[in-house]
N, C-alpha and C positions, 0 to 999 in steps of 0.2 A: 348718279350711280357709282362712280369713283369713289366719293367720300364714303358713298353707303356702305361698301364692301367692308372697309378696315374695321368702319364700327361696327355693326355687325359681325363681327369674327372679335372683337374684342369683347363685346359682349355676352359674345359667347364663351370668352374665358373667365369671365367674372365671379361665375362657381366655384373655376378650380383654383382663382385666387384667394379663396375666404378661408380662413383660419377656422376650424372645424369646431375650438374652442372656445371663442369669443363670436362667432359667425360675420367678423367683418374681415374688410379687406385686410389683407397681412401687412402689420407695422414692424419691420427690421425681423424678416423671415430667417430661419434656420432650418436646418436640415437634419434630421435625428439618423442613426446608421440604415434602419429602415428602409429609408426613403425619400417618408413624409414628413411634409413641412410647415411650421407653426408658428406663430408670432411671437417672438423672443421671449417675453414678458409671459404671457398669455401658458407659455413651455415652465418657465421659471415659476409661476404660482403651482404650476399642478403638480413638479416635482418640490415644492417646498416640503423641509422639515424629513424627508425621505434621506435615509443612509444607505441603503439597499432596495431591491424590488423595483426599481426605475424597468417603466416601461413606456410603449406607445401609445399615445391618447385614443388613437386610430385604429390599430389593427391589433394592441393588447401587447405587441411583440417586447420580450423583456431582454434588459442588459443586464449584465455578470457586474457590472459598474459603472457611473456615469457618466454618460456618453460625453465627449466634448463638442459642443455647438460651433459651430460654423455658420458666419452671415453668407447666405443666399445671393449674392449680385445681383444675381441674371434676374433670379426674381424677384428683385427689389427694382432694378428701371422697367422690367413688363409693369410693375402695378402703378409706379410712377408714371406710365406713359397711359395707364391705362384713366388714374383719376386726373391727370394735364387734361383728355380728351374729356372727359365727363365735366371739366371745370368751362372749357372751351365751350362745350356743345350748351353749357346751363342756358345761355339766353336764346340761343334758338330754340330749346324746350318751352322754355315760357312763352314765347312768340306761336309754337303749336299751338301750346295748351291754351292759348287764349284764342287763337283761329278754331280749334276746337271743344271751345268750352262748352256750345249746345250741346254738342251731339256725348262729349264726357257727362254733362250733367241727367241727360236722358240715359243713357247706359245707368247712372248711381241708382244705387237702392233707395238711398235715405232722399228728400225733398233738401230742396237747399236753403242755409237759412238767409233770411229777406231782411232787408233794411230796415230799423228802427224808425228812421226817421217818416218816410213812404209807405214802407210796410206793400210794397212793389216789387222793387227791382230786387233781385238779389243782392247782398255783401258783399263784400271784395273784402273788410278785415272788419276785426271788431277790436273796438277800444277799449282795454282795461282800466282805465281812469275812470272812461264814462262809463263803464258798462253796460254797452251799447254797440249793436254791429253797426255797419255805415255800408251803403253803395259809395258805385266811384263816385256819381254827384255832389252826395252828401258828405263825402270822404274829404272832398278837396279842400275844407278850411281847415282839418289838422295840416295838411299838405300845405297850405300856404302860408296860414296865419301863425306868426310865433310864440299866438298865445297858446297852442296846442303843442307848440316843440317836445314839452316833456311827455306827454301821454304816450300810454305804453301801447301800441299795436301788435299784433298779432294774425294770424289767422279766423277767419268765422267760426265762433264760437255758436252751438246752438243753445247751449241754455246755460246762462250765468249765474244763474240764482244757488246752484251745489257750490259756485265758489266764494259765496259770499256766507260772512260768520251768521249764523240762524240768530243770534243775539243783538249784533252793532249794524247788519248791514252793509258788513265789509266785506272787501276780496281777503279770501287767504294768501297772507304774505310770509308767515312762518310755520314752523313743525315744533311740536313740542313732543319730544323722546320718551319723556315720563306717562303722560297719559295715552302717547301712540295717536296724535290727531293734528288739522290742520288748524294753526288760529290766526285772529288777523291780528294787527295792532293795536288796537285798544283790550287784545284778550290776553295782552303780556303784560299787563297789570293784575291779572290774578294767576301768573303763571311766575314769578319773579323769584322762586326756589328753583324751577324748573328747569330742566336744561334746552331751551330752542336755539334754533338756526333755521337762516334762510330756504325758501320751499325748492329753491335750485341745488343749493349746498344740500338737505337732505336725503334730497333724489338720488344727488352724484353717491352720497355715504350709504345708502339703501341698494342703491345700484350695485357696487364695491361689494358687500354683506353679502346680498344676493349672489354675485359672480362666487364669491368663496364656498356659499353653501352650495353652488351646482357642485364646484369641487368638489366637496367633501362627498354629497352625492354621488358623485360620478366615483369616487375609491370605495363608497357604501357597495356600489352595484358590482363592481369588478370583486371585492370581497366576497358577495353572495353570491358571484358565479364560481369564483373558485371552491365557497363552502358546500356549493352543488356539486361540484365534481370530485370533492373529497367524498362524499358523500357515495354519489357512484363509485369511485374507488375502494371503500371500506365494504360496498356493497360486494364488486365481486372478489375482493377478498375472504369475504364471508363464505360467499360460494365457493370458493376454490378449497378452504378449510373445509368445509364440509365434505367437497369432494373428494376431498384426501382420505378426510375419512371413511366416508363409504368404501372408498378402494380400499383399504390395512384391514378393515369389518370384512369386508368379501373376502380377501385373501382367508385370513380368520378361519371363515363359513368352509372354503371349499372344501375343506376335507372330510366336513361332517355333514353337508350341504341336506344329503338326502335324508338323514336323521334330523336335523333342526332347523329344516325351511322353513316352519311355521315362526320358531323364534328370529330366524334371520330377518325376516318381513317386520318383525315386531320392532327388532332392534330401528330397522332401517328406515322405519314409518318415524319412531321417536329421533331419529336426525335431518327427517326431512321435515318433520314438524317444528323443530327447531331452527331450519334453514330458512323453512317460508316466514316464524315470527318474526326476525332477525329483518328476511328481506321486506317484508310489510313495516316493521317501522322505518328503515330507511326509504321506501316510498314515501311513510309519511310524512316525515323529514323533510325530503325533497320536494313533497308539494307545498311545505310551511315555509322554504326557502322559495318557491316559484313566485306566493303570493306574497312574499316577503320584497322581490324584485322588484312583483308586477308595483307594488305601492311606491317603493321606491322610485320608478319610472312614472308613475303618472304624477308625482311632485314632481318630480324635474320635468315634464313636461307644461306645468300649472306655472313652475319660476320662469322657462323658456318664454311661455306668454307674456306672462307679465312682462318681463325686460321689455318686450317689445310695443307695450303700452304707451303711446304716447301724451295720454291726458296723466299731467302730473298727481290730481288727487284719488282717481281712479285709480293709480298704480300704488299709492302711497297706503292705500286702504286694501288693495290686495299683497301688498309686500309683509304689511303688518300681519295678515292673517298665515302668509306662509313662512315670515320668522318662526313662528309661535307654534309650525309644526316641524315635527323632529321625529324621525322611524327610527325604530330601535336597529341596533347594530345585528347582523346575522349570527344566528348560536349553533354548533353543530353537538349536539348532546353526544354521550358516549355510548355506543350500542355495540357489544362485543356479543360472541355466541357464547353458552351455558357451557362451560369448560366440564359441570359436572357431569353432563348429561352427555358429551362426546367422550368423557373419561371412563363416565363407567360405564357406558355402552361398549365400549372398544376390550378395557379390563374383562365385560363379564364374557366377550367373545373367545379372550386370553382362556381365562379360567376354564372356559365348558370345553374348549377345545384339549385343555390337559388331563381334565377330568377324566375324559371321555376313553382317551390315550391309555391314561393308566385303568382307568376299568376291565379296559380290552386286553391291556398286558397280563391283569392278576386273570382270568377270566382264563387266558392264552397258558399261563403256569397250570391253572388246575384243570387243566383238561390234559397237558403234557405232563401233569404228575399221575394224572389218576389212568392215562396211558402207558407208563412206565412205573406202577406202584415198588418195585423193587428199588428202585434207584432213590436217592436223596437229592433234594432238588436244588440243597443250598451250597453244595461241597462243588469246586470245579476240580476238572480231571487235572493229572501234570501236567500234558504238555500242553496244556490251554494257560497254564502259569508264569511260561516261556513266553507269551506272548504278548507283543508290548500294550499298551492301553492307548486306543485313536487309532489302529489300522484299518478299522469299521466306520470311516467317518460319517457314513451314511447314515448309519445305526444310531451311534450318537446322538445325532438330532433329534431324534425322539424320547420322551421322558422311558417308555417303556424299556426300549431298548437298552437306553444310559442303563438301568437298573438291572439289566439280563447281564451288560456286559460289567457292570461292576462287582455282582456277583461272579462271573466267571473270573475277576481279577482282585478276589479280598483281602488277597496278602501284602497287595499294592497301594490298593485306593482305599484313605480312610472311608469307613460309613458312617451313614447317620444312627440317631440312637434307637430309629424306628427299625433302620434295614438290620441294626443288630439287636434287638429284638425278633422280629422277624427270622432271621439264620438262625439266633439259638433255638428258636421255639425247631426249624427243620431242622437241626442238627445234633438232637439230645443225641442220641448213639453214634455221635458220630468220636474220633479219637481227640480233635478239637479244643473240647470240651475244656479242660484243665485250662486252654490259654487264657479265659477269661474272668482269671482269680486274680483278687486286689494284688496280690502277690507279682503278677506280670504286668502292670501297669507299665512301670518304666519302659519294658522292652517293645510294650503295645505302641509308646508313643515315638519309640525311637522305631519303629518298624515303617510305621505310617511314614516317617518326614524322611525315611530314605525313600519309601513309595514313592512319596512324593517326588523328589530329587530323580530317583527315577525315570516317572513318569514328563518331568520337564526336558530331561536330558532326549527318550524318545520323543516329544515334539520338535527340540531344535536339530535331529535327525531326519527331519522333512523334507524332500523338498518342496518348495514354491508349488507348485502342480498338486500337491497332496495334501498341503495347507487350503489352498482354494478350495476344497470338498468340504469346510465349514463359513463358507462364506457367508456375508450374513448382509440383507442388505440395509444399507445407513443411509436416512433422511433427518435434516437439522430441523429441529425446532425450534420454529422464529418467536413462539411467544417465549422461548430462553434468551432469544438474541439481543446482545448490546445494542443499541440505539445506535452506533456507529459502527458496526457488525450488518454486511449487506450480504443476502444470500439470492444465487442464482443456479440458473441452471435445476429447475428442481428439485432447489431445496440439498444442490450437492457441492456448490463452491462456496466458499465465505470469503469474504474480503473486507477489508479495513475501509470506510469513504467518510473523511470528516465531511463529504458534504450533502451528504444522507440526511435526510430529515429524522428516520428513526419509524419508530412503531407505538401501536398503543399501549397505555400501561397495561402490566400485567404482573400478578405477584409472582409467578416464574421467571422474572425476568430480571438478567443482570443489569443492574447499574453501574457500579465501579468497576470491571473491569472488562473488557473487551472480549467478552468470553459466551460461548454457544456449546449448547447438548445436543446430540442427539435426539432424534423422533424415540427411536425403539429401545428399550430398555431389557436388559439381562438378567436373569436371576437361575436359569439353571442350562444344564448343557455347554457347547464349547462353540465359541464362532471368532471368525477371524473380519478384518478389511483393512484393507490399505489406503493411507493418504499420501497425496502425492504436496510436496511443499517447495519452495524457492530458493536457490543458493542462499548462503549466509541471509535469511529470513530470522525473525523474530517472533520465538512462537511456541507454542506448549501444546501438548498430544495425548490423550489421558483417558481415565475411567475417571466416574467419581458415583457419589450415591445422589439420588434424587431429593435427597432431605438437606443436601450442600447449600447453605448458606448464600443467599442471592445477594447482600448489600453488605458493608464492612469490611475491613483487611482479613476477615477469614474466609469471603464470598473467593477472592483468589487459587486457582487448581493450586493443589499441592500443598497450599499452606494450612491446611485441616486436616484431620484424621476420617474424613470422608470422601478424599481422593487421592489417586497416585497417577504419577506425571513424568517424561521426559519434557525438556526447557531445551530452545536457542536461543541464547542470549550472549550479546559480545561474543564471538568466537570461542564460545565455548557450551557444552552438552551437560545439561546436569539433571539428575531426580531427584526428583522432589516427594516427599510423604511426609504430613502431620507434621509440616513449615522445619523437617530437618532438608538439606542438599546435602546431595551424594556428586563430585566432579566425575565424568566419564568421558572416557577417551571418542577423539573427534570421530566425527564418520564423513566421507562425502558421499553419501545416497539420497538421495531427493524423494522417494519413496521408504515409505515407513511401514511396517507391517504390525498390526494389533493383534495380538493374540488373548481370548481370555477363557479362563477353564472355570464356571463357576463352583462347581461339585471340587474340583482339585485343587482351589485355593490360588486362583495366583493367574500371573498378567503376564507375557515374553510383549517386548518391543523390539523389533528386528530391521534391519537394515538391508530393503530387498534388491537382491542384484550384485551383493557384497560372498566373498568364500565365508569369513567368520562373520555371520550377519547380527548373531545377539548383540543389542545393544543394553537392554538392562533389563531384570526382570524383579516382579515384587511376587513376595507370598502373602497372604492374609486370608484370614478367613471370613468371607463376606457373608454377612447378614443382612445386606437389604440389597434390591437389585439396582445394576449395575448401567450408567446410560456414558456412551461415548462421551467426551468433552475434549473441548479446543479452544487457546488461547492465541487469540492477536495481540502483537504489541502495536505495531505502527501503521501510517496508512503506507500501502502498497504490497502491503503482507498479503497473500492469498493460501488458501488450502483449499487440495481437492479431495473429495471422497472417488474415490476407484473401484 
């Protein structure tokens, strides 16, 4: 009972001594940071050829770079102590196994096979020379006599006849590579182009093959689980874009909800009809990847067997069948949502909501002209002339409004050629009249751009507090975003991470330079937001137009005639428009304020928290609308939307 104890508890460690990759005992054990531990070699094939992505054969767990190996000690004398005892205990195993060979041979399934020579007793070994089993009786003349010294013995064979050539009546003593079979010695005379080697040598070289392609297997399977899990992750990305959009649609709806519930339902069906196709082919995906696995895994379990075959021409006949199969590598197709079908659903919610706006406005005029038929509805009074333009922020905001109040300030705010049409048509008797003969052109246009001048000077007249009443709120859009452009925070911080994997292609999306737009786009009314940025940061603040150039040195804010930009660059503040730079004096505010007036032409970039906060402004007259933009130089750059 003494001895039994230690063996017993050693044997019951001999699980957790097996190398999990090769499944025997550990030869010159390491230690990976993990944990777990692998036979040196056995570690060494399965990160061959890898420059990156090293991980654990065990638990999957990945290194940033290759771990440095360390031998084991401790566990290199436990297994030393463990095959000492198993070498010690061999002949008292056989000494069992022979006190117990009845009672093993009654437990075997298979009958055991009987002596040649008697055709009685059972084997004890069979002779490959003769091809012939032998009892112990009949055993004893190779055992004695030296005429039998060379004959090859072996364990009881049950039936010799598979290893003898169907042709010469020989045992298979070689492999031939070319036709994938076993031959014997006299069949290497019509194999003599051929390439053979011994049936032991081929085994070991089939063996080796085998062990490589469970590798390669084993990187096929961990490849198709991570293409499952890209897979899940594009999925709920997919949803989440949807989701988005259903929220900007709603918001859209509220205001005319009880007028176009019927189309809001419409819009909303056709985005969720586009969210379920989207997520039905990623399902299906994911199951072409599951059944992609599952084959994957039952080869490696068909080569696991094999290895462990011990009749050499049985294995040699199952090796060759599972060389000769190869699963194809896992493919994850590209499945993006209908950008058209989220665009102009989104556009035509824009649209109807403006429509609606100004129907109600003109609607709102002729019910207040034909309440007041005496009055003129296009002329404002004096001292509404006194009054600056944006003290009504609220007004503003709405297209109708913008138009009430631009009329009451026409002296100020150029018009369009509709609103002056319009005026003249309300204003033939009015005294007016005469100002708009070719003859006053000059004075028309130099009237406008002091309007203008004006009207910029009462915006930088604001305070902070009165600026926020056009806030406007700002979401980045990632199918804009550089590949090394990472956004968080929903969609409200951006930062620079060379170690970003990136996003799917998309033709909105910047390539050459580190640059991101805005969700929401401008094209009429006034709105303001502020970004918040990092001392001496590297980095650009801008409008541009949506038609701005995604790829080439003109895809960069500022260097086109479709954006205008403040730059941090080296200790110094510059703008940028249509690739001229303008130098400007430093500022230290870490907060930026945007300001943009579409109707009045023009952009203030302010410096919030500073007495003289202007830091540059542009005039132009925009003709297509207008979406935030923001440039990273370097990694650790961040910008916040506020």
């Amino acid at each position: 009972m003494a001895t039994l104890e230690p063996e017993l508890s050693l044997a019951g460690l001999e699980e957790e001594l097996t190398c999990c990759i090769c499944l025997c005992l550990f030869s010159s054990p390491v230690t990976v940071p993990c944990g777990h531990n692998f036979c040196a070699a056995c570690l060494e094939l399965s990160w061959a050829g890898l420059s990156e992505g090293f991980s654990c054969p065990q638990c999957r767990a990945t290194f940033a770079v290759r771990p440095k190996l360390q031998k084991n000690t401790v566990l290199c004398r436990v297994v030393e102590q463990l095959q000492g005892r198993a070498g010690a205990g061999g002949e008292e195993q056989e000494e069992e196994e022979e006190d117990d060979g009845g009672a093993a041979k009654c437990e075997a399934e298979e009958p055991p096979v009987y002596c040649d020579s008697c055709r009685e007793a059972p084997a004890v070994q069979t002779c490959l020379t003769c091809t012939a089993s032998f009892c112990a009786e009949h055993l004893r003349p190779h055992r004695d006599s030296p005429a039998f010294r060379d004959h090859q013995l072996c364990p009881p064979l049950r039936d010799l006849q598979y290893r003898k050539c169907p042709s010469h009546n020989r045992l298979f003593e070689f492999f031939c590579s070319i036709h994938g079979s076993c031959i014997c010695s006299l069949c290497l005379l019509g194999h003599k182009v051929c390439h053979t080697s011994p049936l032991e040598e081929a085994k070991a070289n089939a063996q080796v093959m085998l062990k490589k392609k469970l590798m390669m297997l084993n990187n096929q399977s961990e490849r198709a689980a991570q293409a499952m899990s890209t897979v899940k992750t594009n999925q709920s990305q997919s949803a989440e874009t949807a989701s988005r959009k259903k929220d900007l649609i709603r918001s859209e709806f509220s205001e005319i909800k009880a007028i176009i519930e019927e189309r809001e339902n419409e819009v909303m069906k056709a985005i969720a009809d586009e969210e379920k196709r989207v997520w039905n082919k990623f399902d299906y995906i994911y199951g072409v990847l599951g059944k992609k696995k599952n084959e994957i895994q039952s080869l490696r379990d068909q080569i696991e067997t094999a290895l462990t075959e011990s009749d050499d021409v049985l294995f040699m006949k199952r090796a060759v069948a599972l060389q000769r199969t190869s699963p194809k590598e896992a493919f994850v197709p590209v499945v993006e949502m209908d950008q058209n079908v989220m665009n102009s659903t989104y556009k035509f919610a824009v649209s109807l909501r403006e429509t609606l706006k100004l129907a109600a406005a003109v609607q709102y005029k002729e019910r207040k002209a034909e309440a007041t038929p005496g009055k003129t509805v296009g002329l404002p009074v004096a001292p509404r002339d006194k009054t600056p333009v944006g003290r009504r922020p609220h007004q503003l905001r709405a297209p109708s409004q913008d138009r009430s109040h631009k009329e009451r300030t026409l002296s100020h705010t150029p018009a369009t050629p509709q609103e002056k049409a319009n005026t003249k048509e309300k204003t033939k008797p009015a005294k007016v009249a005469p100002t708009t003969a070719p003859t006053t052109a000059p004075k028309t246009a130099t009237a406008a751009a002091a309007a203008t001048k004006e009207l910029i000077a009462s915006f930088l007249k604001k305070s902070r507090e009165e600026l926020l009443q056009y806030t406007a709120q700002i979401t980045l859009d990632y199918n804009t975003a550089h590949n090394n452009v990472m956004l968080s925070e929903n969609y409200t911080r951006m930062s620079v991470s060379d170690n970003f994997r990136g996003y799917n292609p998309h033709p909105q999306r910047f390539t050459d330079f580190r640059q991101v737009l805005g969700f929401q786009c401008f094209k009429r009314g006034i709105h303001y937001w502020e970004v918040e940025l990092q001392q001496n940061s590297f980095c650009g603040i801008g409008v541009c137009y949506g038609s701005m150039a995604r790829h080439g040195p003109e895809s960069r804010l500022g260097r086109n005639s479709s954006s205008w930009c403040i730059e941090w660059l080296n200790n110094k503040i510059s703008s940028w428009h249509d690739d001229i730079e303008k130098c400007l004096p430093s500022t230290k505010a870490t907060r930026i304020g945007v300001l943009l007036h579409c109707e009045g032409g023009f952009v203030i970039f302010m410096a919030v928290g500073e007495k003289h906060n202007l830091i540059y402004k542009f005039k132009a007259q925009f003709t297509e609308a207008l979406y935030p933009a923001f440039w990273l130089f370097s990694s650790g750059t961040v910008l916040s939307l506020l």
